[in-house]
KOLLO-798984 format. One record per atom (N, C-alpha, C): atom name; residue number from 1; x, y, z. Coordinates in steps of 0.001 Angstrom, whole numbers. Last residue first. Layout:
// residues N
   a    k     east    north       up
  CA  NUM        X        Y        Z
...
END
This chain:
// residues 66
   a    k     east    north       up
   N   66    -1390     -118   -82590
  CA   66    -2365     1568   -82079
   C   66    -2111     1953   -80611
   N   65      273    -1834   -82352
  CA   65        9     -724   -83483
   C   65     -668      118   -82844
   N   64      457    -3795   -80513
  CA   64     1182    -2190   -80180
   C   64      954    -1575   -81501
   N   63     -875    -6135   -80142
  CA   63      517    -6044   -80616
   C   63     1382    -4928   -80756
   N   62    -3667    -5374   -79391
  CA   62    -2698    -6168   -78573
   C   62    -1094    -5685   -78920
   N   61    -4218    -3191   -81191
  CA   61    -3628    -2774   -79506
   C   61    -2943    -3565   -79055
   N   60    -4876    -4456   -83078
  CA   60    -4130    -3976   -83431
   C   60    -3234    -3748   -81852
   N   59    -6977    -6280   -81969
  CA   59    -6089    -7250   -82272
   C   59    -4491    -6306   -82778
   N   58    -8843    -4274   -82341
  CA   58    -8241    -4785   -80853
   C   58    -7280    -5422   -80921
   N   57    -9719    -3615   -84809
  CA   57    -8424    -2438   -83925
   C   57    -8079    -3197   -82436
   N   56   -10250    -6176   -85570
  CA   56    -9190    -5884   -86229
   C   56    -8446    -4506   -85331
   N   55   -12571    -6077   -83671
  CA   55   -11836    -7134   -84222
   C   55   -10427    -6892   -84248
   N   54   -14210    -3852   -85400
  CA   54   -13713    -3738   -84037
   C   54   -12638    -4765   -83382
   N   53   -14111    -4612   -88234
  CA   53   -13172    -3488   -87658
   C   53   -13149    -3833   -86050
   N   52   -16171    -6802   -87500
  CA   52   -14692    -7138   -88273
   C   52   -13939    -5890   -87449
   N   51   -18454    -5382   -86743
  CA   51   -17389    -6447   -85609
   C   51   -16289    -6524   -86460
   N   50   -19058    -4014   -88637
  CA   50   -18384    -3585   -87642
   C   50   -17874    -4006   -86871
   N   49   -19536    -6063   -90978
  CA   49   -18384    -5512   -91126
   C   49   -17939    -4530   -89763
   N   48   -21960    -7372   -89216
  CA   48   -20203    -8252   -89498
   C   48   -19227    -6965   -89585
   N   47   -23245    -4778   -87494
  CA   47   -23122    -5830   -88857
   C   47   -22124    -6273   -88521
   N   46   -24504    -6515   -84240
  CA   46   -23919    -5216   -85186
   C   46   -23615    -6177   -86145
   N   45   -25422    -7712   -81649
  CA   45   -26244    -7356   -82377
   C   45   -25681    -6348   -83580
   N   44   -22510    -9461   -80646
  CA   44   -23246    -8449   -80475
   C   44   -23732    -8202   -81665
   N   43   -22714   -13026   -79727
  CA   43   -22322   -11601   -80411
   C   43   -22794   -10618   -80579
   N   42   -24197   -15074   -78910
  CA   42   -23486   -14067   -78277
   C   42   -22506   -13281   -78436
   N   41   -24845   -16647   -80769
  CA   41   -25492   -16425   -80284
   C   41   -25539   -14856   -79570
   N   40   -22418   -18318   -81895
  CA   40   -22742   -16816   -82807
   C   40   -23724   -16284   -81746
   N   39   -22574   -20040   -79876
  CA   39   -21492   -19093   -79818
   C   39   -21594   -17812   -80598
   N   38   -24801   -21811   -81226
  CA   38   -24431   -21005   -79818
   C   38   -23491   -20198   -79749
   N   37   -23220   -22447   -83711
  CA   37   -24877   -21679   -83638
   C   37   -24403   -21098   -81816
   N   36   -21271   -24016   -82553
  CA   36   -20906   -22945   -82717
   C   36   -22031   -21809   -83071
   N   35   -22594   -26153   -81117
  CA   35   -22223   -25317   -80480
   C   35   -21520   -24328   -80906
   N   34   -23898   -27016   -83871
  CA   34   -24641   -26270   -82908
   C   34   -23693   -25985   -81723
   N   33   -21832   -28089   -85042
  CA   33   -22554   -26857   -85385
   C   33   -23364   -26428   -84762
   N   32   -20344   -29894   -83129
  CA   32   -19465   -28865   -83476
   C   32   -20810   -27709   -84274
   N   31   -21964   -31977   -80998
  CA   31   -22257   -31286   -81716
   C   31   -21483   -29810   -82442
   N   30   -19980   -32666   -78665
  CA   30   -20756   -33461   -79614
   C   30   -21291   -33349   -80568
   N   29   -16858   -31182   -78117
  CA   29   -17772   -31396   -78007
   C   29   -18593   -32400   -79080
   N   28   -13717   -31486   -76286
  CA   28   -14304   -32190   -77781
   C   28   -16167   -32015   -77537
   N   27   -12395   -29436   -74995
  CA   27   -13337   -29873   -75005
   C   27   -14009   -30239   -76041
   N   26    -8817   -28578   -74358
  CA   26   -10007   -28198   -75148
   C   26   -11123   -29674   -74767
   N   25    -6260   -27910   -72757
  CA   25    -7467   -28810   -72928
   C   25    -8600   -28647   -73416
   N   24    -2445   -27405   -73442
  CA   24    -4084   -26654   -73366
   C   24    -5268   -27839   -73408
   N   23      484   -27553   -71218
  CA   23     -564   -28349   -72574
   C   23    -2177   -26955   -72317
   N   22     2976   -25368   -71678
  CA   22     2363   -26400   -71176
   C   22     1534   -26702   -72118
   N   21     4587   -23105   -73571
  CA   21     5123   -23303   -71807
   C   21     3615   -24415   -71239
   N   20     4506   -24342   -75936
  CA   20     5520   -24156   -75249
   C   20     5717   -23846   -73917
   N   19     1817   -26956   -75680
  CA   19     2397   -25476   -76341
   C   19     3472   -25129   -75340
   N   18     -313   -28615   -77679
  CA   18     1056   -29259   -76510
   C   18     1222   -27493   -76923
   N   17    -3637   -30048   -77051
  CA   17    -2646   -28937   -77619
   C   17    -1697   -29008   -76491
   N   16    -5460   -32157   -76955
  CA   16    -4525   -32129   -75497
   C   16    -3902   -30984   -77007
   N   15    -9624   -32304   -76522
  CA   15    -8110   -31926   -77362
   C   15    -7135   -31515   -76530
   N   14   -11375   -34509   -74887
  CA   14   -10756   -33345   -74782
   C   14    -9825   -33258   -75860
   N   13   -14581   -35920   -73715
  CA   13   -13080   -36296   -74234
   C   13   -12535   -34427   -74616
   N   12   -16450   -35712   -72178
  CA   12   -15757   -36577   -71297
   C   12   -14856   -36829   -72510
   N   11   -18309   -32687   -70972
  CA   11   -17421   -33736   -72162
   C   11   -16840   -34478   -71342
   N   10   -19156   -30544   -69868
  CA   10   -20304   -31083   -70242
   C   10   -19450   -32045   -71558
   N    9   -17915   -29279   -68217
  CA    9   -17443   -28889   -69740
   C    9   -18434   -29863   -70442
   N    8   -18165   -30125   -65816
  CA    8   -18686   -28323   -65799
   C    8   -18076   -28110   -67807
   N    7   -18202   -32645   -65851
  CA    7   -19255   -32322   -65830
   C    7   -19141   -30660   -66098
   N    6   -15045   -32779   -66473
  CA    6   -16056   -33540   -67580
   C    6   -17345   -32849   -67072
   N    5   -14316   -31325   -63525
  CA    5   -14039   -30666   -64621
   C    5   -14852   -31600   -65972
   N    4   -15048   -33481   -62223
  CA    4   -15967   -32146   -61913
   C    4   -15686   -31345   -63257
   N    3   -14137   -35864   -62782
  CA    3   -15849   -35690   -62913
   C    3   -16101   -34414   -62737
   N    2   -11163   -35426   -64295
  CA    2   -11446   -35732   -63031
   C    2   -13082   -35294   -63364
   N    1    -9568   -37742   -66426
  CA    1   -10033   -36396   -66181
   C    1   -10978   -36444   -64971
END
């Protein structure tokens, strides 16, 4: 893996997912609960159950229900 991409993902190992039209590279990180504490980080300030719905009508648009 080349130093720029390990340094801007702050990893030097990766998950290779094989998928039908190529591979995906995920970033094995070091800490799986604190970088997901980070990730809750930046959610928006609303209850669960309104992110759920909001969630759930976007995920509806993708696929053409709504």
């Amino acid at each position: 893996m080349p130093k720029e991409i390990r340094e801007k993902f702050n990893s030097n190992e990766f998950y290779v997912v094989d998928l039908p039209y190529g591979i995906m590279l995920i970033p094995r990180v070091k800490d799986p609960i604190k970088a997901l504490e980070e990730e809750g980080k930046k959610l928006p300030d609303i209850p669960i159950k309104e992110l759920k719905k909001m969630i759930r009508e976007e995920a509806e648009k993708e696929i053409g229900l709504r």
